[in-house]
C-alpha positions, 0 to 999 in steps of 0.5 A: 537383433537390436531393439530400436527406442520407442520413439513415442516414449521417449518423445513423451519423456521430452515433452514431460522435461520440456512442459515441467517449467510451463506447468510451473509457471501456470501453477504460479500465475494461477495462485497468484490470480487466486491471492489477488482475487482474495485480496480484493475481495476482503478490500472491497468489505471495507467499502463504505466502512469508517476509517478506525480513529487513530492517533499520530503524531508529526515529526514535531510531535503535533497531534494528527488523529485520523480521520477526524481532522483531515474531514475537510477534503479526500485523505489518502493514508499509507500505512506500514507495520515492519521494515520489509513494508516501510521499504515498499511504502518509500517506493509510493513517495515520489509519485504521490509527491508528483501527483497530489503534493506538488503544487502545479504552476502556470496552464496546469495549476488548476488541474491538481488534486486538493486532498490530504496525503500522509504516510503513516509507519505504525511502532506496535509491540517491542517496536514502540520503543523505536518511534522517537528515534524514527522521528529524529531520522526522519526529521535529519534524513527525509525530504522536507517537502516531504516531512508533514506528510509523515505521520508516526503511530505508536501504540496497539496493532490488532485493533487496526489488523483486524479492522482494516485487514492488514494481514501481511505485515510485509507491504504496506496499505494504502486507503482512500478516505472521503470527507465523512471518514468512510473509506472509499477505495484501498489498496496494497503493496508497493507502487504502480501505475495501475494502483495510482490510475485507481486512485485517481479515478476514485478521486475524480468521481467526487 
């Protein structure tokens, strides 16, 4: 006698086959929710802390220290520490150049944004040794509407990791500073609209 095939069984096993990469993609989603929920929540323990000082210099090797002499209006400050968060830190150029360098002319003068912008790459370790170099790149390569806007870190890493969490070298951090040197927004990765809407609004408050 010929045995017919469980039908339910093998409807089960279809269903196993066809729910794994469902099953997957939620498993991604969630981690991801749980990474993002993490991160903001080590974000928001520095609201309200200062901005560790920290020396920089211009491509034309002028003295910036951070936060202390950009106190006279709002700073946002992008930091990046390897090569990998450099490239995600360029993708924020263009739009903060848009959005808060560009002067505005005619009917839309008055509704720019008076703050400070400076993205700042950060030479630590075997790496210092490579600032001088970036700078000359820079300098020959770059925008220059864009170059005093560039500042360049050479020094120790673990003072400013450990203040301002930045634990994955691979993106870059971005902070809002107000006018004391307290920091008062952050944020991470490359751009986004949504990340630029949560700049601006922390702007507009003041």
């Amino acid at each position: 006698m010929t045995m017919l095939p469980n039908v339910s069984a093998t409807k089960k096993f279809k269903l196993l086959i066809i729910n794994k990469p469902l099953r997957m993609k939620a498993l991604k989603t969630a981690l991801t929710l749980v990474v993002f929920l993490f991160t903001h929540l080590i974000f928001a323990q520095l609201i309200g802390e200062p901005f560790p000082e920290m020396e920089t210099e211009t491509v034309e090797d002028e003295i910036i220290t951070l936060p202390n002499d950009t106190m006279d209006k709002y700073t946002l400050v992008g930091l990046a520490y390897s090569k990998k968060s450099e490239d995600d830190l360029n993708t924020w150029f263009s739009p903060v150049y848009n959005k808060f360098i560009r002067k505005e002319e005619g009917l839309f003068a008055g509704f720019s944004y008076d703050v400070n912008v400076y993205f700042v790459p950060m030479f630590t370790g075997a790496k210092a040794a490579g600032q001088g170099t970036a700078k000359r790149k820079a300098a020959k390569d770059m925008d220059e509407r864009l170059l005093p806007h560039i500042l360049f870190y050479k020094g120790k890493l673990d003072p400013y990791k450990d203040a301002l969490q930045l634990e994955e070298k691979d993106i870059p951090y971005f902070f809002v500073i107000d006018k004391q040197g307290n920091i008062i927004l952050t944020t991470s990765g490359a751009y986004s609209d949504d990340k630029m809407d949560e700049i601006e609004n922390v702007l507009e408050e003041d």
